[in-house]
Backbone bond lengths (Angstrom), bond angles and torsions (degrees), N, CA, C in turn:
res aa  C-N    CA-C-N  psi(-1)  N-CA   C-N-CA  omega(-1)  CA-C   N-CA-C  phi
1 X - - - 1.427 - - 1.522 107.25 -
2 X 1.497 133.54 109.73 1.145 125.88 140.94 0.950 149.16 -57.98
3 X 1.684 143.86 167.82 1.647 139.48 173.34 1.451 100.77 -152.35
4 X 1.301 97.69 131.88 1.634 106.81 167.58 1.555 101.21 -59.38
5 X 1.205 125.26 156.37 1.731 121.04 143.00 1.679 99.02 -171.25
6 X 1.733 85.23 164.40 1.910 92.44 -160.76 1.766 92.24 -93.68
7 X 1.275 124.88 139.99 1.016 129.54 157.69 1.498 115.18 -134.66
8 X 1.499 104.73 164.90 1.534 101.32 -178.96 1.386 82.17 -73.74
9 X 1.982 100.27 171.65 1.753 115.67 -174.42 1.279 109.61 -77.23
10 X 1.767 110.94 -39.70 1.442 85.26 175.21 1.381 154.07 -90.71
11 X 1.803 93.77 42.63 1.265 111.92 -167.20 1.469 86.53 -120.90
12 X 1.124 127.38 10.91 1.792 127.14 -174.12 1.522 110.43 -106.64
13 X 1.051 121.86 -170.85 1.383 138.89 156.77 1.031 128.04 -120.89
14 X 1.616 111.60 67.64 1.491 147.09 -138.80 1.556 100.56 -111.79
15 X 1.431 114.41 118.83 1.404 104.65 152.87 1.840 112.74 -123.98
16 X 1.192 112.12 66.14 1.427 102.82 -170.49 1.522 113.69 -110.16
17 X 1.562 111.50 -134.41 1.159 98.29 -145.39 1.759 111.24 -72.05
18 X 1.444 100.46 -145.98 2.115 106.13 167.84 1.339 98.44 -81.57
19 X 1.313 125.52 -59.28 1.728 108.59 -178.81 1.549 111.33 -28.84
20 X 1.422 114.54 -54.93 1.729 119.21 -157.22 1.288 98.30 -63.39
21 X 1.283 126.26 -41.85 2.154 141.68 173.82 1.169 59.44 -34.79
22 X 1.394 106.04 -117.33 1.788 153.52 -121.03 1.383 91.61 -46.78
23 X 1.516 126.13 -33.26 1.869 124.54 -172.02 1.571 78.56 -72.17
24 X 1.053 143.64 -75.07 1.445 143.12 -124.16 1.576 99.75 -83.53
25 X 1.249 113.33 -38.15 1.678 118.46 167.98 1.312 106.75 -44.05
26 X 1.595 121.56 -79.87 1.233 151.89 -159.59 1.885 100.40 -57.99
27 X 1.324 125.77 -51.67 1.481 138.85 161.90 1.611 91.85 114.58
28 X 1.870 124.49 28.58 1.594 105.78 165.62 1.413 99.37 -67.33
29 X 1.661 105.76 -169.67 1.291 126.46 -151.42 1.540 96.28 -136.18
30 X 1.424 123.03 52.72 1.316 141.89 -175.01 1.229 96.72 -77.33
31 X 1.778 131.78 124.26 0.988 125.63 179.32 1.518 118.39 -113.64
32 X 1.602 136.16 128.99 1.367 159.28 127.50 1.845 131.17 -27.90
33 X 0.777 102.16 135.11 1.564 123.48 161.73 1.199 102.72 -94.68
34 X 1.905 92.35 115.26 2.185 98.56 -174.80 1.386 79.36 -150.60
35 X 1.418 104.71 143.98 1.908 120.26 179.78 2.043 98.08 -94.00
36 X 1.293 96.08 141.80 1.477 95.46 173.75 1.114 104.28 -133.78
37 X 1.402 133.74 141.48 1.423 143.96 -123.28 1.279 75.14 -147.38
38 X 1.854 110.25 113.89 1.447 123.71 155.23 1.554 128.23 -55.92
39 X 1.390 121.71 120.86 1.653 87.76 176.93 2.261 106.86 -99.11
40 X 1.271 93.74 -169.06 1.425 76.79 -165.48 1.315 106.62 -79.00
41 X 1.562 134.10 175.89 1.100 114.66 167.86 2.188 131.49 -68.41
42 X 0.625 109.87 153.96 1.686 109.52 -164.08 1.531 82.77 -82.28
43 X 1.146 105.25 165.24 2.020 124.41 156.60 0.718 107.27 -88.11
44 X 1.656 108.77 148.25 1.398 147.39 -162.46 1.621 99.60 -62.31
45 X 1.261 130.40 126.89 1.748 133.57 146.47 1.478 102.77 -47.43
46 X 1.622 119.05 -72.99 1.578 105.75 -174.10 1.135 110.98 -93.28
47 X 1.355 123.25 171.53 1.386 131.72 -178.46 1.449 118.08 -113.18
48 X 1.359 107.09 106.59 1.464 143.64 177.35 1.493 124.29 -80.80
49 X 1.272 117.61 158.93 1.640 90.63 171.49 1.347 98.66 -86.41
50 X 1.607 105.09 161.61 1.046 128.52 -175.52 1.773 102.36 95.39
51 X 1.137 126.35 -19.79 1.645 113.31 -171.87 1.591 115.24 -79.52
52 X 1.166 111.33 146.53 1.254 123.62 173.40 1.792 136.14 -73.07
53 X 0.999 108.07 104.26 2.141 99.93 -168.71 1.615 86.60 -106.55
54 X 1.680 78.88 158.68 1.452 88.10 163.38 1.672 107.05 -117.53
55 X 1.566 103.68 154.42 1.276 99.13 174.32 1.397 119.26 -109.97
56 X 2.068 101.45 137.81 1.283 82.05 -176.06 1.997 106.49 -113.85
57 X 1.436 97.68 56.25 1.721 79.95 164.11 1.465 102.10 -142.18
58 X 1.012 111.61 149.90 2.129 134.61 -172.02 1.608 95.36 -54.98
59 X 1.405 144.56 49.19 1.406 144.10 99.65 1.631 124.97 2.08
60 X 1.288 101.20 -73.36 1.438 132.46 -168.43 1.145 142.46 130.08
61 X 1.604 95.88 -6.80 1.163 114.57 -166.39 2.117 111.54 -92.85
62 X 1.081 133.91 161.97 1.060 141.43 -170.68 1.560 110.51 -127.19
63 X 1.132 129.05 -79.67 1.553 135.92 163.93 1.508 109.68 -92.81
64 X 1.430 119.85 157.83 1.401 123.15 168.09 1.557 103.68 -149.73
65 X 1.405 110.49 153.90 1.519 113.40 -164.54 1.620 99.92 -106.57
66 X 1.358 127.07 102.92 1.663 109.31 169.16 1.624 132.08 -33.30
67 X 1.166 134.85 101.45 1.590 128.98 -170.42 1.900 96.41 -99.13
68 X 0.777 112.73 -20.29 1.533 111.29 -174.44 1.292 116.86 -147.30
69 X 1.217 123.99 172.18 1.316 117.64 -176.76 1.882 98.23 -153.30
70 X 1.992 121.05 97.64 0.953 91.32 -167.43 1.097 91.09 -101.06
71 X 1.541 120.41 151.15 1.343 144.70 -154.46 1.611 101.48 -165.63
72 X 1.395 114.36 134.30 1.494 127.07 175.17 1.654 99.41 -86.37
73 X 1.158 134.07 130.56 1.297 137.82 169.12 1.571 127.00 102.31
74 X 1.776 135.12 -152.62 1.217 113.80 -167.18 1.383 128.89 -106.16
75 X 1.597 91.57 22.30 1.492 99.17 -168.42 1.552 95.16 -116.15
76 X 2.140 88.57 153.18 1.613 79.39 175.71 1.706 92.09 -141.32
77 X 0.948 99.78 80.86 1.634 117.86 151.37 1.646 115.24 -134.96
78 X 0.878 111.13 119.56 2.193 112.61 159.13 1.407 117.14 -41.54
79 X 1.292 121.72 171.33 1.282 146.36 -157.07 1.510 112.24 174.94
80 X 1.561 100.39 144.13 1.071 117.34 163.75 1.696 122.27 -18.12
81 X 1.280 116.73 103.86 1.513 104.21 172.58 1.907 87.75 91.28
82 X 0.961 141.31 48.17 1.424 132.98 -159.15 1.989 84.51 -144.29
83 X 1.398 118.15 145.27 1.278 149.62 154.60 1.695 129.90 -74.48
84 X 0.879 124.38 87.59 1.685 130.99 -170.27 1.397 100.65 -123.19
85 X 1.309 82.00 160.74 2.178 89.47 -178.34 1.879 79.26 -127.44
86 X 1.189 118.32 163.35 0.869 144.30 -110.72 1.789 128.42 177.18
87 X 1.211 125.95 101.93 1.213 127.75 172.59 1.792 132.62 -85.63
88 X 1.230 161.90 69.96 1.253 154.92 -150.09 1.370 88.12 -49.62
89 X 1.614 103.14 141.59 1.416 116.27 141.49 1.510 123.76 -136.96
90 X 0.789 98.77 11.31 1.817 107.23 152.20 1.568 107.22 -136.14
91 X 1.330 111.60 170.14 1.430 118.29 -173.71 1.734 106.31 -173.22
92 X 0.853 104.87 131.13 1.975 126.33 169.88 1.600 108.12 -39.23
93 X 1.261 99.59 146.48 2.047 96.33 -177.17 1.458 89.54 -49.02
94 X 1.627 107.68 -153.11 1.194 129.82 -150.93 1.724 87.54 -141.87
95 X 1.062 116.01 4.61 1.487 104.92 -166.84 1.178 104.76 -97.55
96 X 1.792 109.85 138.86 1.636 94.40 -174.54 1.091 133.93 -95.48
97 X 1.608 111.32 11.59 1.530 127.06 -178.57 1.782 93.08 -72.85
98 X 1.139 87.38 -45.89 1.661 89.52 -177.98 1.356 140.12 -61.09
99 X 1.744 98.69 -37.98 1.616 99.94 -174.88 2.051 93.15 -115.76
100 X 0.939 116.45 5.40 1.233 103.44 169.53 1.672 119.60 99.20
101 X 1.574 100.60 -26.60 0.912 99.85 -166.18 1.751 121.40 -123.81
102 X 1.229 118.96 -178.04 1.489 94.82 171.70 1.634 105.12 -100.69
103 X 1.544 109.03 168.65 1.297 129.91 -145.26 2.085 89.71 -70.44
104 X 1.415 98.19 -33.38 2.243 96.19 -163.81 1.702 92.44 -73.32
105 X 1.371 119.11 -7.14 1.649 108.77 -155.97 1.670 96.60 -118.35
106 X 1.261 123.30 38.63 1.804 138.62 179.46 1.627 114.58 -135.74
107 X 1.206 115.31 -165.02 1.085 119.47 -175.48 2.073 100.54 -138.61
108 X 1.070 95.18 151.22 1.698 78.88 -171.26 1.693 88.72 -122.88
109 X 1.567 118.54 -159.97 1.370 134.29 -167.24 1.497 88.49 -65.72
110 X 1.459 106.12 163.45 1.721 114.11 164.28 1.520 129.85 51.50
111 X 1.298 106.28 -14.64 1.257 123.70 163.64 1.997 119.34 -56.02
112 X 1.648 106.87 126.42 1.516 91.23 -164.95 1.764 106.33 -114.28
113 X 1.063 108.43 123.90 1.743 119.19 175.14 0.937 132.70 -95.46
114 X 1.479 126.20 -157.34 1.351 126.98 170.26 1.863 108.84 -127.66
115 X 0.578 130.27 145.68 1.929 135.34 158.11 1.079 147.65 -107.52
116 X 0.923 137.46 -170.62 1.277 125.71 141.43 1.442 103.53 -160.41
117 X 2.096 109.65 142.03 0.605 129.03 -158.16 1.900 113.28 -80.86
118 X 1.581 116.96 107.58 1.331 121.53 -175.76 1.536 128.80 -86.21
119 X 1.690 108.97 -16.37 1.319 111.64 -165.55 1.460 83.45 -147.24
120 X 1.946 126.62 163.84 1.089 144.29 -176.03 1.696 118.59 -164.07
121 X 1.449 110.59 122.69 1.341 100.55 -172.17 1.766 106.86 -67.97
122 X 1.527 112.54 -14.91 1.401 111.30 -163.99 1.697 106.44 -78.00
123 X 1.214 131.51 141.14 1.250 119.55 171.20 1.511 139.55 -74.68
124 X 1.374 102.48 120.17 1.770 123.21 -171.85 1.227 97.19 -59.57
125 X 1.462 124.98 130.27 1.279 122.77 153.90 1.740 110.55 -93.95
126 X 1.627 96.60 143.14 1.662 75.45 173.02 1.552 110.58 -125.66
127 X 0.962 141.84 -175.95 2.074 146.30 -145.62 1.629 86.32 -95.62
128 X 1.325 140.89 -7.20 1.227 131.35 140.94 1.095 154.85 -79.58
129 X 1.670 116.40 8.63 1.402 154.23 165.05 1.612 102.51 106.13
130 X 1.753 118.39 -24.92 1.333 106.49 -167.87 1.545 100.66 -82.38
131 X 1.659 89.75 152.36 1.786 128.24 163.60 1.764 108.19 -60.96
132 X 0.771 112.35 156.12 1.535 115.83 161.39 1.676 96.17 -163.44
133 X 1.769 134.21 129.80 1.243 141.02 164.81 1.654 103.59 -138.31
134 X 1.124 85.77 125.02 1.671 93.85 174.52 1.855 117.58 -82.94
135 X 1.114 101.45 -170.89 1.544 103.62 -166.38 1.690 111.74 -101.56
136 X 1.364 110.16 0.98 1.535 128.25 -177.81 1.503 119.46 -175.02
137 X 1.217 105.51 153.61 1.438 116.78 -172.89 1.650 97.35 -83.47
138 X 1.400 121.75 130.58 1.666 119.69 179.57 1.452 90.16 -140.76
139 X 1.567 115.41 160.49 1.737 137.69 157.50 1.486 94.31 -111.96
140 X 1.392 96.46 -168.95 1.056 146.50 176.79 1.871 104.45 -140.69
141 X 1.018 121.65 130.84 1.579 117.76 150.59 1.565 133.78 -81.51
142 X 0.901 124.95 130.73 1.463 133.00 -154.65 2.156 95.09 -122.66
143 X 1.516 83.98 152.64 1.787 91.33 164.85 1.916 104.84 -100.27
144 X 1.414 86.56 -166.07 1.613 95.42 -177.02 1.413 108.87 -56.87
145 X 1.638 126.94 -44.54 1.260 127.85 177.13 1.472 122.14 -71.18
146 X 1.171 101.35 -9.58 1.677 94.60 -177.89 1.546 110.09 97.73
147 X 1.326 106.36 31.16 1.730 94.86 167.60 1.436 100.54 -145.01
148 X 1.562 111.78 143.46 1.132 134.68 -147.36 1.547 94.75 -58.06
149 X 1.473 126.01 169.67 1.611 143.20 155.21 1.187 115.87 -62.14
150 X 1.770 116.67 -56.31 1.138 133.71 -161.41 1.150 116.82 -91.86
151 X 1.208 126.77 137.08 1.439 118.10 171.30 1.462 137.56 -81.65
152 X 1.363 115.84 -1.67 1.368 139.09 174.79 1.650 95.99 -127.22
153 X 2.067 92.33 154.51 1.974 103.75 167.32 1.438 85.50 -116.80
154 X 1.146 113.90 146.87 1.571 134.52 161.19 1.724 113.14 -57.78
155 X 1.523 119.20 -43.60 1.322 122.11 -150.53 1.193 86.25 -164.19
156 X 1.797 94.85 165.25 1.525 142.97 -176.07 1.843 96.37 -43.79
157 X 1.512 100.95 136.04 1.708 99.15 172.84 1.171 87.96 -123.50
158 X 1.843 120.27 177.66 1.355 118.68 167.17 1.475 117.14 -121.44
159 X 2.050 90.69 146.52 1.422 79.63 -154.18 1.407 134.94 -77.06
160 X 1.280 108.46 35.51 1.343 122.11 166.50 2.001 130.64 -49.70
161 X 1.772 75.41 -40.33 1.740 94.49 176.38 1.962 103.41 -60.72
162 X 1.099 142.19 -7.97 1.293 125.84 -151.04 1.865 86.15 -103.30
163 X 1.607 101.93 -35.61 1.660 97.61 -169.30 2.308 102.58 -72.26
164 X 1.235 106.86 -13.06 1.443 123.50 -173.31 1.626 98.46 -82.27
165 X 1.018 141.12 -17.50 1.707 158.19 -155.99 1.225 91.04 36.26
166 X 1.710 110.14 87.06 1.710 107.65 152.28 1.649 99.35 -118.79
167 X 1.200 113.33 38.85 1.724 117.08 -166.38 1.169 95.23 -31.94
168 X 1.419 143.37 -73.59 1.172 148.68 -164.99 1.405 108.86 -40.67
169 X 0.996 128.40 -46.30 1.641 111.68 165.28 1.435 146.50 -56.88
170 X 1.797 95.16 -34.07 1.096 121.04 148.34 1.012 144.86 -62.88
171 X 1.540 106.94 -15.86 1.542 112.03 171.57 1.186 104.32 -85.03
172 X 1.520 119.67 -45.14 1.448 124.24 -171.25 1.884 113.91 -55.19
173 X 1.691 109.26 -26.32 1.562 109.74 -167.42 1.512 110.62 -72.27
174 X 1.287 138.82 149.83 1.385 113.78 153.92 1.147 140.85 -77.16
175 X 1.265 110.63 2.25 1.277 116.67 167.13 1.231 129.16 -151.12
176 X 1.983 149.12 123.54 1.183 130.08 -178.72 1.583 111.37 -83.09
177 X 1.447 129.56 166.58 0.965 137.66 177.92 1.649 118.02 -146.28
């Protein structure tokens, strides 16, 4: 998506005439026609409602939309090791060669759950001074008790979840991080 807008030149990517030099030498405020190219918006570091995770365990599910965020206290963003309910809006065929499973034991479109949050673009600090931020926000889906849907994780969790007792997720991932 483009937009016209007036800026002075030397805020452009201007190669024009001697006025535009001599303005940009001098520091007037000579103004240009320069196109600025929206980029899209990036994803969320924390998870808000409305943000998008991906999931990485064989559920069925593919994307899920945060609708809640349950959290004890005054904040309302998720975290690592954090509880959200959750709407699918994408989801894996239905076929069971494909997803492994049968069609009553998944989650389909529009269908609303619970999670928990395994990966975060925002950076984890941990009680040993190091950072750790991953490259996307991911769950896992969980039932009422706290154990996953799926029987396999796709990817790396962090090992934050093991001090939270979701062992079971952790056992299922191949790898902690």
């Amino acid at each position: 998506m483009k937009t016209i807008c007036r800026r002075p030149v030397f805020l452009c990517n201007f190669s024009g005439s001697l006025e535009a030099s001599r303005s940009k030498f001098f520091g007037t405020a000579l103004t240009s026609r320069c196109t600025v190219i929206r980029k899209r918006q990036h994803s969320r570091k924390m998870i808000y409602l409305k943000s998008l995770l991906n999931v990485i365990d064989n559920s069925g599910a593919q994307i899920v939309e945060c609708i809640k965020v349950l959290r004890h206290g005054p904040r309302n963003f998720a975290k690592v090791g954090d509880e959200i309910t959750v709407v699918v809006k994408e989801a894996r065929a239905l076929n069971k060669e494909i997803t492994g499973q049968s069609a009553n034991n998944r989650v389909k479109r529009r269908d609303i759950c619970r999670a928990v949050v395994v990966r975060t673009k925002s950076p984890l600090i941990r009680p040993d001074g190091s950072t750790v931020r991953f490259d996307d926000n991911a769950c896992v889906l969980i039932n009422k008790n706290g154990d996953p849907i799926g029987t396999r994780v796709s990817s790396v969790v962090a090992k934050e979840l093991r001090e939270l007792n979701y062992n079971k997720i952790v056992a299922l991932a191949p790898k902690t991080f």
